[in-house]
C-alpha positions in Angstrom: 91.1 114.2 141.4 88.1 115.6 142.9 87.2 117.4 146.0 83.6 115.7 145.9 82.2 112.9 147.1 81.8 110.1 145.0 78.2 108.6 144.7 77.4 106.5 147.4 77.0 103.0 145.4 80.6 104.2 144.7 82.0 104.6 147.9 80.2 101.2 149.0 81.6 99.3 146.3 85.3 100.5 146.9 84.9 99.8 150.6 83.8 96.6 149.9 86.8 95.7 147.2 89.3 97.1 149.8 88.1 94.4 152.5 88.6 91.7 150.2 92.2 93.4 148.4 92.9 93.8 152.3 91.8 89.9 153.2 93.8 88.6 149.9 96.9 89.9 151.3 96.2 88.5 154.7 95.9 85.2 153.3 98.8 85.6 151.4 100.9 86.8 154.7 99.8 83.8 156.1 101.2 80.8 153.6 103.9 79.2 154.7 107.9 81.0 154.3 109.8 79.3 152.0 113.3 77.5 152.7 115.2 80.6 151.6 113.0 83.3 154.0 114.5 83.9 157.3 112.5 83.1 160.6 112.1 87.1 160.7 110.0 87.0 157.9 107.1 85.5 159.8 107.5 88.3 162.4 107.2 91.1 159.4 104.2 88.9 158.3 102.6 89.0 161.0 103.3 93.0 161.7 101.5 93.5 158.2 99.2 91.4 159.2 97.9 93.3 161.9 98.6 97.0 160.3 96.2 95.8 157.3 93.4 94.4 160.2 93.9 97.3 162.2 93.3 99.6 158.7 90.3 97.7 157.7 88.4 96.5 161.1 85.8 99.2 161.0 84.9 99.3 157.6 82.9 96.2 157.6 80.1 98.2 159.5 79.7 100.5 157.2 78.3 97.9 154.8 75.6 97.0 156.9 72.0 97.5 155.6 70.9 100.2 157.4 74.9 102.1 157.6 76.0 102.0 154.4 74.7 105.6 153.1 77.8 106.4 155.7 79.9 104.1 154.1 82.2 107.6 153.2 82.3 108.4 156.8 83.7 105.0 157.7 86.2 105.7 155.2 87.3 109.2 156.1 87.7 108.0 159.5 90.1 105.3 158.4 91.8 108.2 156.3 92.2 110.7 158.8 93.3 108.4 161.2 95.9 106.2 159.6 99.5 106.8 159.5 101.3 107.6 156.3 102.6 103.8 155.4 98.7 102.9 156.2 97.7 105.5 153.8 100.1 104.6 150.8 98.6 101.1 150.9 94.9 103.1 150.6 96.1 105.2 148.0 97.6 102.1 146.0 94.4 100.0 145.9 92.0 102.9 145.6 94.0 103.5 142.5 93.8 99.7 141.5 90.1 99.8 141.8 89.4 103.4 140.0 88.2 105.2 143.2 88.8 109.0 143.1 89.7 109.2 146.5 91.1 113.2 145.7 88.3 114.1 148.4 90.0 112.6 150.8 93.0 114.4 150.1 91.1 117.9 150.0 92.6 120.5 152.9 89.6 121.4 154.0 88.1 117.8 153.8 87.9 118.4 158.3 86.0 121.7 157.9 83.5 120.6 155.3 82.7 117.5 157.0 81.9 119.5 160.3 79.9 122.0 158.2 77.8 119.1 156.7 77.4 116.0 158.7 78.1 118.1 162.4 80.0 116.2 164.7 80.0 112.4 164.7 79.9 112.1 168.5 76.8 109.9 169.3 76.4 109.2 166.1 
């Protein structure tokens, strides 16, 4: 995997295909339980529910118009700031659609983003 940034148009498209993977499995979550699924089950659903909105509510800003060259931002954001479980489900679907997201991964991912962008506040 690489340390670099993918293209832009690249990190866009991802973000985009991660909303809808994300609002797919919402849906799903959503359907009715079957006869044999404990009552449980719709309180699991709707913890998944929330972990996968609370992942993905930001990103949809980054596809603005006149945000999306920061669409890589938005998504190191949602990196750094998402717990290991919220991760995995990154990693898996970044995966599915191709995405090197090894830059994401890099150690010094914090230190290069200060040297380059500066800090986000205000921003």
């Amino acid at each position: 995997m690489s340390v670099q940034e993918p293209p832009e148009a690249v990190t866009e498209e991802a973000v985009a295909m991660l909303l809808h993977l994300a609002f797919i499995e919402i849906r799903a979550q959503t359907s009715p339980l079957t006869e044999d699924q404990p009552p449980e089950a719709l309180a699991k659903r709707r913890d998944r529910i929330n972990e996968l909105a609370d992942l993905c509510h930001n990103l949809p800003g980054y596809l603005a118009p006149g945000r999306r060259h920061r669409a890589a931002e938005g998504l190191r954001y949602v990196w750094q700031v998402s717990s290991g479980r919220k991760r995995n489900w990154l990693r898996s679907r970044l995966d599915h659609l191709g995405y090197d997201y090894g830059w994401l991964e890099a150690p010094d991912l914090e230190e290069t983003a200060k040297s380059r962008h500066g800090p986000s506040v205000g921003r």
